[in-house]
KEBA-596289 format. One record per residue (C-alpha): y, z, x. Coordinates in steps of 0.5 Angstrom, whole numbers, plus 500, padded with zeros to 3 digits. Example, Ala and Ser with C-alpha at 12.3 -4.5 7.8 and 13.67 -1.06 7.14 Angstrom:
2
{north = 491	up = 516	east = 525}
{north = 498	up = 514	east = 527}
REM end
This chain:
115
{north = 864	up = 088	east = 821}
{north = 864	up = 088	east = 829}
{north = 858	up = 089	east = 834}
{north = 860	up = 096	east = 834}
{north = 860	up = 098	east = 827}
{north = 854	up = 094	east = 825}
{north = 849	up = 097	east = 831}
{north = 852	up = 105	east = 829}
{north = 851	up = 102	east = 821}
{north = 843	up = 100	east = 824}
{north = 843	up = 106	east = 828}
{north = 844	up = 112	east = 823}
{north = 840	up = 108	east = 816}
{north = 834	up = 107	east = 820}
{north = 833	up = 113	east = 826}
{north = 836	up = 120	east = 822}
{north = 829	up = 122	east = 826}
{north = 831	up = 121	east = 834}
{north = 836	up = 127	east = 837}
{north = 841	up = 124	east = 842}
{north = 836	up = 123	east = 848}
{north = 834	up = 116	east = 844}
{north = 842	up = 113	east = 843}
{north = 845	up = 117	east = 848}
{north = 845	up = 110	east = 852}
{north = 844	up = 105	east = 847}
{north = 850	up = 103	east = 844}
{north = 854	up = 102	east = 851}
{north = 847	up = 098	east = 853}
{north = 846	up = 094	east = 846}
{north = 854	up = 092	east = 846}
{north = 854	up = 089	east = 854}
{north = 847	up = 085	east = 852}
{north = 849	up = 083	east = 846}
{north = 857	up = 080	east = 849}
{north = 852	up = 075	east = 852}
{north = 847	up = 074	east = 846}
{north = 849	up = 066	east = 843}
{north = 845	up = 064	east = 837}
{north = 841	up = 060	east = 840}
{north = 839	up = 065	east = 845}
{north = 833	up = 070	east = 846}
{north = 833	up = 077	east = 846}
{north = 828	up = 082	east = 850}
{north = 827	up = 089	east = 848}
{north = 822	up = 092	east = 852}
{north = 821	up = 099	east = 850}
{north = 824	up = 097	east = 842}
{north = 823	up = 104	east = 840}
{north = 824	up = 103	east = 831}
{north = 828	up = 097	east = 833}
{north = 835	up = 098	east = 832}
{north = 836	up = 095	east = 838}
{north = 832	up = 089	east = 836}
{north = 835	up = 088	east = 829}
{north = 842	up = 088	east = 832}
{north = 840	up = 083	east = 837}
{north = 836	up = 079	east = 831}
{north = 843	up = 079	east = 828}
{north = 847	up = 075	east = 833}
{north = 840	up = 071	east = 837}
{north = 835	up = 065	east = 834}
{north = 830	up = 070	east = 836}
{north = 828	up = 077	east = 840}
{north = 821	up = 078	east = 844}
{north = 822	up = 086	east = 843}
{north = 816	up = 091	east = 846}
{north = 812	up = 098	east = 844}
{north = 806	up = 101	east = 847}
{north = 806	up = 107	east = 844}
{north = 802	up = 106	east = 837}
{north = 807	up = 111	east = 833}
{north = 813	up = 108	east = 834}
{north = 810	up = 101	east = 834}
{north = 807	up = 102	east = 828}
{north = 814	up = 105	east = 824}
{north = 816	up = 098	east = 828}
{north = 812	up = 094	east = 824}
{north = 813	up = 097	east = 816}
{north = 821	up = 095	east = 818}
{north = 818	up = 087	east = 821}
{north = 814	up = 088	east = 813}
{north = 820	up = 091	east = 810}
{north = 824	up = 084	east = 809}
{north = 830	up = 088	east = 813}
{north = 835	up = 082	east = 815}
{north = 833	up = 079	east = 822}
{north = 826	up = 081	east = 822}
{north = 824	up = 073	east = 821}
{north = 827	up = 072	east = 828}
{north = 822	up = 079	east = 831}
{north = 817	up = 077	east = 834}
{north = 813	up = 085	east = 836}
{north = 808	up = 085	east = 842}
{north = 803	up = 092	east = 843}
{north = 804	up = 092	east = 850}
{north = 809	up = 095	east = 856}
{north = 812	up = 091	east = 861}
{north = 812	up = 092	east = 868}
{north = 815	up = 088	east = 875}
{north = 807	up = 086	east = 876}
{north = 801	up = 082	east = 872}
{north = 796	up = 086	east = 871}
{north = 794	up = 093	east = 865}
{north = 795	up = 100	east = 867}
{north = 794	up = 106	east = 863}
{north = 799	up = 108	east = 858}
{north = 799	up = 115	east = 857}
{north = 803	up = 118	east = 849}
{north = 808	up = 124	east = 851}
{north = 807	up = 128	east = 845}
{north = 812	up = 133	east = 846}
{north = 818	up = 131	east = 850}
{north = 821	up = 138	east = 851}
{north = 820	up = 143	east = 856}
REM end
């Protein structure tokens, strides 16, 4: 199985629940960064989101580093990382957002994207 067909096999078994603002960008965005991923590189995922992303790097990388703030998403994030699912063994999740500079901001929940 190619890039391609794993990441879109990842993307429609674990995000059913995600409309297309989620993937709309994506796939173009995991294939660029994943020409580049060697196994014995790190990957970063900063907003992992449920971590399709990372479990598709996981699967070309020794390790990824992924991100989530918001609790909800985090928290589907971490039953996959307890899940056993291939890969979850190289992803490590932190609780925090990353910003161009050091220190804590507030992070506000969006509960309702739509206008």
């Amino acid at each position: 199985m190619n890039k391609l067909e794993f990441y879109r096999s990842l993307k429609e078994a674990h995000s059913p629940g995600f409309d297309g603002w989620y993937h709309q960008n994506s796939e173009a965005q995991f294939l660029k960064a994943s020409a580049f991923l060697k196994e014995h590189d790190t990957g970063i995922d900063a907003g992992c989101y449920v971590g399709d992303n990372a479990f598709a790097m996981a699967a070309f990388a020794a390790r990824v580093l992924t991100f989530e703030p918001d609790f909800r998403l985090r928290a589907k994030m971490e039953a996959r990382l307890s899940s056993g699912e291939q890969g979850a063994g190289r992803i490590k999740l932190f609780p925090d957002a990353l910003g161009k500079e050091d220190g804590t901001v507030e992070f506000q929940v969006v509960n309702d994207r739509r206008p």
